[in-house]
C-alpha positions as CSV (number, residue, x, y, z in Angstrom):
1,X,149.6,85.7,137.2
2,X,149.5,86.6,133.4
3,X,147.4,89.1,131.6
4,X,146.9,88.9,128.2
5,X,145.4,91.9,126.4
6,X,143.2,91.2,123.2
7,X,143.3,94.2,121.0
8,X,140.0,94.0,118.6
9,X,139.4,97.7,117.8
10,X,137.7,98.0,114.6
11,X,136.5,100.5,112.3
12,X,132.7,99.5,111.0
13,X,130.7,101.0,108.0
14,X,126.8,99.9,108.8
15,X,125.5,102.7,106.3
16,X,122.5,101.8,104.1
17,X,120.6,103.2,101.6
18,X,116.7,104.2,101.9
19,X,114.5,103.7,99.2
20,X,111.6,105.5,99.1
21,X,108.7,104.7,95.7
22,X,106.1,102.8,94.7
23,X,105.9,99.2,93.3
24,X,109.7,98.5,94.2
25,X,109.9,95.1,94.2
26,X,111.5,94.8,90.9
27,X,114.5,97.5,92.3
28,X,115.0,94.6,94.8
29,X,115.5,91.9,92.6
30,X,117.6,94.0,90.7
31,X,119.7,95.0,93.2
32,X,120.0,91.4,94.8
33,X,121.3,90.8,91.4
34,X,123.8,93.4,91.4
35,X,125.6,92.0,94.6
36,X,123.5,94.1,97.1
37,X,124.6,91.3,99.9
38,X,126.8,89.8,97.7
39,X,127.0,86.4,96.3
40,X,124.5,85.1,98.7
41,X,121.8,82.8,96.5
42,X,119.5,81.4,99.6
43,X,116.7,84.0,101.4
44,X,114.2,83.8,103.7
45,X,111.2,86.1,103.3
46,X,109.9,86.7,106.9
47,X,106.3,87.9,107.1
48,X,103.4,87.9,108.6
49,X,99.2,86.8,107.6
50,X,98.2,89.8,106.3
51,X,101.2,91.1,104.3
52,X,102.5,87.8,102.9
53,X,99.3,87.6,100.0
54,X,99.9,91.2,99.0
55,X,103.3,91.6,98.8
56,X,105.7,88.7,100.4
57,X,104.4,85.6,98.0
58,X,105.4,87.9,95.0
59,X,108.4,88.7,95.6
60,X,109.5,84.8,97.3
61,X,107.9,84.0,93.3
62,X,110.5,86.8,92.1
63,X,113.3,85.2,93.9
64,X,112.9,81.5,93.0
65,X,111.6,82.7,89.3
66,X,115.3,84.4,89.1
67,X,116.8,81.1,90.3
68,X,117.8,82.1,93.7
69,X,116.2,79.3,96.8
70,X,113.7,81.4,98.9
71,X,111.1,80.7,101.4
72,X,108.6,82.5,103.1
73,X,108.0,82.2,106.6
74,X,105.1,83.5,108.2
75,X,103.4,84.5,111.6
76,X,100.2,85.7,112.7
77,X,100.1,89.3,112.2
78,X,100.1,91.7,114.8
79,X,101.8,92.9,118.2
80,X,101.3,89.6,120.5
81,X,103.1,88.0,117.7
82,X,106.6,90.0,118.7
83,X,108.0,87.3,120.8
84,X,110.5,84.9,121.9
85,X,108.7,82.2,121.0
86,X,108.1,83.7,117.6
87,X,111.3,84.3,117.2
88,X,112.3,81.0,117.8
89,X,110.1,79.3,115.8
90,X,111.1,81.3,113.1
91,X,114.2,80.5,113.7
92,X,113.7,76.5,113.9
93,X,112.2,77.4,110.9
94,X,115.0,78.1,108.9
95,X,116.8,75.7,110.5
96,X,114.4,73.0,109.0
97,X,114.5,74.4,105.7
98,X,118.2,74.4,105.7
99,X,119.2,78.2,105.8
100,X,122.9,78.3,107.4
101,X,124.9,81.6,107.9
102,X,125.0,81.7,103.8
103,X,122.0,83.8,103.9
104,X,120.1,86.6,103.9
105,X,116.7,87.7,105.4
106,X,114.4,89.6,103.9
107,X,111.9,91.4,106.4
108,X,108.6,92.2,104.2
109,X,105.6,93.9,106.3
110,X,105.4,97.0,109.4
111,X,107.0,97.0,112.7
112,X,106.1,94.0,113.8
113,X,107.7,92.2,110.9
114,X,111.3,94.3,110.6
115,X,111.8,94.4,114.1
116,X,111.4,90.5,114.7
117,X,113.0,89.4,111.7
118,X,116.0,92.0,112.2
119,X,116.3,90.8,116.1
120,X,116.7,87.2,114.0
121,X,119.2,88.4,111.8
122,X,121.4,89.3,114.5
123,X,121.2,86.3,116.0
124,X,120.7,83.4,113.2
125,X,124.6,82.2,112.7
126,X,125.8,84.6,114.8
127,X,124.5,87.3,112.1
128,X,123.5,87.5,108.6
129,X,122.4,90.2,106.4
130,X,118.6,91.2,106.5
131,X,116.8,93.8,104.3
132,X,113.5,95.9,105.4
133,X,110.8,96.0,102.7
134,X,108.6,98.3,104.0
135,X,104.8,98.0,104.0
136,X,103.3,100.7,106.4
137,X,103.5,104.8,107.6
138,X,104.4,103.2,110.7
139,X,107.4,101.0,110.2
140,X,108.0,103.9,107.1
141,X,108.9,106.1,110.1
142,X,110.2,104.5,112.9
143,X,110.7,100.4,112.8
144,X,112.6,100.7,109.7
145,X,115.1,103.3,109.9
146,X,118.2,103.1,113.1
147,X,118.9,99.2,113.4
148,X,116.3,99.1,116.6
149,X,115.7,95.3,116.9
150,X,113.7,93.4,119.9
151,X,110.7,91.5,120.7
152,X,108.6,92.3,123.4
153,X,108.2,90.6,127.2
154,X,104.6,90.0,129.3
155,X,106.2,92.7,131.4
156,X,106.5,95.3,128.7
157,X,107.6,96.0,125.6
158,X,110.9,95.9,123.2
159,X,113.2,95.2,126.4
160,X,114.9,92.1,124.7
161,X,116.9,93.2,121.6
162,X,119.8,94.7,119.6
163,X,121.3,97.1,117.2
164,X,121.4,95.7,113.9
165,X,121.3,97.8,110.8
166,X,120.3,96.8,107.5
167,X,121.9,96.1,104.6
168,X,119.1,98.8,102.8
169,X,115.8,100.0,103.2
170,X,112.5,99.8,101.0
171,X,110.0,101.9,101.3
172,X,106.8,101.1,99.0
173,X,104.4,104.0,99.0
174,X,102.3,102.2,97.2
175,X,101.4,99.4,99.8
176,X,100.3,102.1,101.8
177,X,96.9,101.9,99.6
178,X,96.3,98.2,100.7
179,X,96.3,99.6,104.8
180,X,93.0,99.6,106.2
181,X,92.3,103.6,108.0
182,X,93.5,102.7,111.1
183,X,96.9,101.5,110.6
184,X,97.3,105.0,108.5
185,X,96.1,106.6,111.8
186,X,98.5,104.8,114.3
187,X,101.6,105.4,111.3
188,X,100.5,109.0,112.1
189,X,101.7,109.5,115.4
190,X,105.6,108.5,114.7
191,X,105.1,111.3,112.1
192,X,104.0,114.1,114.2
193,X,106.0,113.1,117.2
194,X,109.3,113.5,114.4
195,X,107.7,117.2,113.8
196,X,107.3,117.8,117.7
197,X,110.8,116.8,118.5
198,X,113.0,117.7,115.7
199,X,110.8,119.3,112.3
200,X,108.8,122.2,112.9
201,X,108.2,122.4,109.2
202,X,106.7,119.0,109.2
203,X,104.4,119.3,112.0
204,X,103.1,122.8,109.9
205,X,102.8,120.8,107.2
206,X,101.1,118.1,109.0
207,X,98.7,120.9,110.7
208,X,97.9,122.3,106.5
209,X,97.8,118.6,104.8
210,X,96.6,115.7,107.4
211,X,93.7,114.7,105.9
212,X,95.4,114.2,102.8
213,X,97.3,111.5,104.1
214,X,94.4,109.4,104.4
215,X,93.5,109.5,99.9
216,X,97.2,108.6,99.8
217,X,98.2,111.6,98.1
218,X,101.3,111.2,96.5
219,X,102.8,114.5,97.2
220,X,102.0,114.5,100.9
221,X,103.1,110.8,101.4
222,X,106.4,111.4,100.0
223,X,106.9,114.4,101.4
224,X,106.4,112.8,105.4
225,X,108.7,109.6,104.3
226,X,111.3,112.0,103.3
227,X,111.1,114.1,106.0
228,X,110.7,111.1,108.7
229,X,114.1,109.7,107.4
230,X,115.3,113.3,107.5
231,X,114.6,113.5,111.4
232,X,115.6,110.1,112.9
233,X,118.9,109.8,110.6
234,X,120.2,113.1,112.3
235,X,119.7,111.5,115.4
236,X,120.9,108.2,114.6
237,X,123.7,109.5,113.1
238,X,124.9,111.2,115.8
239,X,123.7,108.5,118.7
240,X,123.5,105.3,117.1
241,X,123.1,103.3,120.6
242,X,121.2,105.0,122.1
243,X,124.0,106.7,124.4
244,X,122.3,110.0,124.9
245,X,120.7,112.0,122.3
246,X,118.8,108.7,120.4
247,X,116.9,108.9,123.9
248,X,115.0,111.8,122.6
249,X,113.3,109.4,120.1
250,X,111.2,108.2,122.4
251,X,109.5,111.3,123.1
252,X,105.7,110.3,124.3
253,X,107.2,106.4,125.3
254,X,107.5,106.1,128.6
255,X,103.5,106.8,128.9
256,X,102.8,105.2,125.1
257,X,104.8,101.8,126.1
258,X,102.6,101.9,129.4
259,X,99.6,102.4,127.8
260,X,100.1,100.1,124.9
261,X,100.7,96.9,127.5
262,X,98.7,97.5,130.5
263,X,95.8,97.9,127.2
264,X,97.0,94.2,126.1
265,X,97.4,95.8,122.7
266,X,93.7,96.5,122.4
267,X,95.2,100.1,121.0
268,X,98.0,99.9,118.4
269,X,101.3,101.2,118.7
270,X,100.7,104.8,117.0
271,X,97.5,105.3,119.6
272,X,99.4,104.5,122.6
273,X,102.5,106.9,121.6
274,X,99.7,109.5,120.7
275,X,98.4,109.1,124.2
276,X,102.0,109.6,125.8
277,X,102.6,112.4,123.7
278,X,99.9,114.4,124.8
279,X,100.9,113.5,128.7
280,X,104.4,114.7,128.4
281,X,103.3,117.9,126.6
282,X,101.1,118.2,129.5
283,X,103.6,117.5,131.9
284,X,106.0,119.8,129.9
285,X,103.5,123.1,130.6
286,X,103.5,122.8,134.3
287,X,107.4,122.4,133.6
288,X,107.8,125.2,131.2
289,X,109.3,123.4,128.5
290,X,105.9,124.2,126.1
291,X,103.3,126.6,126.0
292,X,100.0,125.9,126.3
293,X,99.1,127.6,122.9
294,X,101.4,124.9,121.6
295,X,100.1,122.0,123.9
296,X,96.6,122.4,122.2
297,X,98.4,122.4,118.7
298,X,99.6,118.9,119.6
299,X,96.4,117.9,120.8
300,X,94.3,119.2,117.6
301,X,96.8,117.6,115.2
302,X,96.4,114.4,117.0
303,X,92.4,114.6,116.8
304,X,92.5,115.3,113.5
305,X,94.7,112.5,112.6
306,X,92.5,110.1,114.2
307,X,94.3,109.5,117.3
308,X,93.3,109.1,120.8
309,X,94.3,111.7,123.1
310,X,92.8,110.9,126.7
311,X,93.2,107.8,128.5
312,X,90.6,105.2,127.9
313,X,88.6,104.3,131.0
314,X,88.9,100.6,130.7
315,X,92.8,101.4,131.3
316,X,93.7,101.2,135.7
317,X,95.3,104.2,136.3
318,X,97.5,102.6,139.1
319,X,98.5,99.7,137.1
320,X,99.6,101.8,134.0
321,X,101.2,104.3,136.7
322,X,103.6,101.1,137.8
323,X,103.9,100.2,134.3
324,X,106.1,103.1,134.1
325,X,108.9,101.9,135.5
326,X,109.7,99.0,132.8
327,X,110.6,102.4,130.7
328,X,114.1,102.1,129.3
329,X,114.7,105.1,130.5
330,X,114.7,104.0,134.1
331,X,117.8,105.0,136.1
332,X,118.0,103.3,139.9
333,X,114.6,102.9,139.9
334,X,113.8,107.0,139.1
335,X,111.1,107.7,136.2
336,X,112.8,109.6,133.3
337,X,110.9,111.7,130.7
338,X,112.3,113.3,127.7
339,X,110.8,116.4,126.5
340,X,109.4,118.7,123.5
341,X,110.6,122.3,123.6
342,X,107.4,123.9,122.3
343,X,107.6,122.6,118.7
344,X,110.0,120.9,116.7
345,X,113.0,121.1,119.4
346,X,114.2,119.1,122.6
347,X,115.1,120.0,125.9
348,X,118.3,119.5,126.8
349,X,119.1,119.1,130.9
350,X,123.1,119.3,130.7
351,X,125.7,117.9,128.0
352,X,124.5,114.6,126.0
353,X,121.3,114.0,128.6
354,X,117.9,114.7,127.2
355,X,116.6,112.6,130.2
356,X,114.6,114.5,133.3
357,X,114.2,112.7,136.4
358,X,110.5,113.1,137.2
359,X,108.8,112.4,140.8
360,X,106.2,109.6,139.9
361,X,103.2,112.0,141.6
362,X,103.9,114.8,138.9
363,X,103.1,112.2,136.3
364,X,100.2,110.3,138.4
365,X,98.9,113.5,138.4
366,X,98.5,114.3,134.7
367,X,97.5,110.4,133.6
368,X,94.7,111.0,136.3
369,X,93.5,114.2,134.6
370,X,93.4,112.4,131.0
């Protein structure tokens, strides 16, 4: 008997640059031109309905004008589009259009968009380069920044994906202007969970400029992009899989994901995390981990951004309370929380492990109350 050892350690640079402005699709071009992923000449402009008139046609136009060969390919937007099967047909898609491993994506739109079409990336020709041109507060601060990819299962959501990082980041403030109120609201709650769990200046911001968010007031929507990236690229940096730490960005998930599918999406992402926030700051108080001076801080700032903060009644308790346990953070069959120390700091229950085991009638208990 033989053993033959393959030795394939490697040293890997995946950083990227964020982009934060307004009207940036010109700085893309530009950049494509000046090697950003190299010599490549063929893209694919993944979108979906409602982005691809406002910003995806123009900048496909842009591409072919400049004599690169670009398509767009587009899905019906929203969640219940983040799929397998849209995945695939996307990628038959470019398969039918001719698009080999020579390529590069370009992921124009929110969540939905940049975590479907990075998920592709990573798997078209065994990987090619992608690029996130982002259109919404949401995918601003979460979807867009830490190489997160998946699509979502009838069982719950994001549990089929991978790491795959960028090769940069857009951020256009101004297409935050063409989102209707609602999307602004749901964008919100990424925002203020980023000031619970690691910005306390944020979140006092937040609780002094909320409302301002909602004119689109330059100051105040730079100012939460910057400090968004600020927040998830400490963690990131430190965690990039999700070993230990990177488990505290999912503070309010394990009830948000719940609520979010056993709702069949009838509440958007940013409601359901809002929703799950407010149950582990609950949860937290009987714990000790947050006072409830600050509890009701979380709360206000959550009604005044727009977002839900009890559970709605069409929602069955006992179904969203089994729905729990298709959490990622599931460990031999034992719910897991993560938890806000009072505002903008973590708890930590030993070295690297941000993760509580929690009895599933502690938590019954609170989603019951709400």
């Amino acid at each position: 008997m033989m053993t033959f050892n393959c030795q394939l350690k490697k040293v890997i640079d995946d950083s990227y640059d964020i982009e934060i402005g307004y009207g940036l699709e010109d700085q893309l071009l530009s950049e494509l031109e000046n090697g950003l992923v190299g010599k490549i000449k063929r893209f694919a402009v993944v979108t979906d309905s409602n982005v691809r008139p406002l910003y995806a046609d123009k900048i496909n136009d842009m591409l072919v004008s400049a004599g690169y060969i670009s398509n767009v390919i587009e899905f019906r937007a929203g969640e219940k589009s983040k799929t397998r099967a849209v995945k695939e047909y996307v990628e038959d898609k470019m398969l039918e259009l001719g698009y080999r491993r020579d390529c590069c994506i370009i992921a124009v739109g929110g969540g939905v968009v940049s975590d479907l079409a990075g998920f592709t990336a990573g798997t078209f020709g065994r990987g090619v380069p992608f690029i996130n041109y982002t259109t919404t507060l949401l995918a601003a601060a979460d979807a867009s920044i830490g190489g997160k990819t998946a699509v979502d299962t009838p069982l719950a959501t994001n549990l089929i994906g991978l790491f795959n990082q960028p090769e940069k980041v857009y951020i256009d403030l101004a297409a935050w202007k063409t989102l209707e109120k609602r999307e602004l609201i749901s964008g919100l709650a990424e925002t203020i969970k980023h000031g619970c769990l690691g910005d306390r200046e944020l979140f006092e911001y937040l609780e002094e400029n909320v409302e301002r968010v909602f004119d689109i007031d330059p100051e105040v929507c730079e100012y939460i992009s910057k400090h968004n990236c600020e927040v998830k690229y400490k963690v990131v940096m430190k965690d990039e899989r999700e070993s230990g730490l990177r488990e505290i960005l999912n503070l309010g998930h394990t009830v948000g994901r719940a609520v979010e599918t056993v709702s069949d999406y009838r509440l958007t992402h940013g409601e359901a995390v809002s929703i799950g926030l407010i149950a582990q700051a609950l949860l937290g108080e009987e714990l000790g981990f947050i006072s409830a001076e600050n509890v009701k801080r979380v709360t206000d700032l959550c009604s005044r951004a727009g977002l839900p903060v009890t559970i709605p009644d069409y929602i069955d308790r006992n179904e969203l309370i089994k729905k729990l346990y298709t959490d990622k953070k599931v460990r031999d069959g034992k719910l897991r929380f993560v938890f806000q120390k009072e505002i903008g700091d973590m708890v930590c229950f030993g070295e690297n492990n941000y993760g509580l085991e929690i009895e599933e009638s502690a938590i019954a208990a609170v989603i019951n109350k709400m």
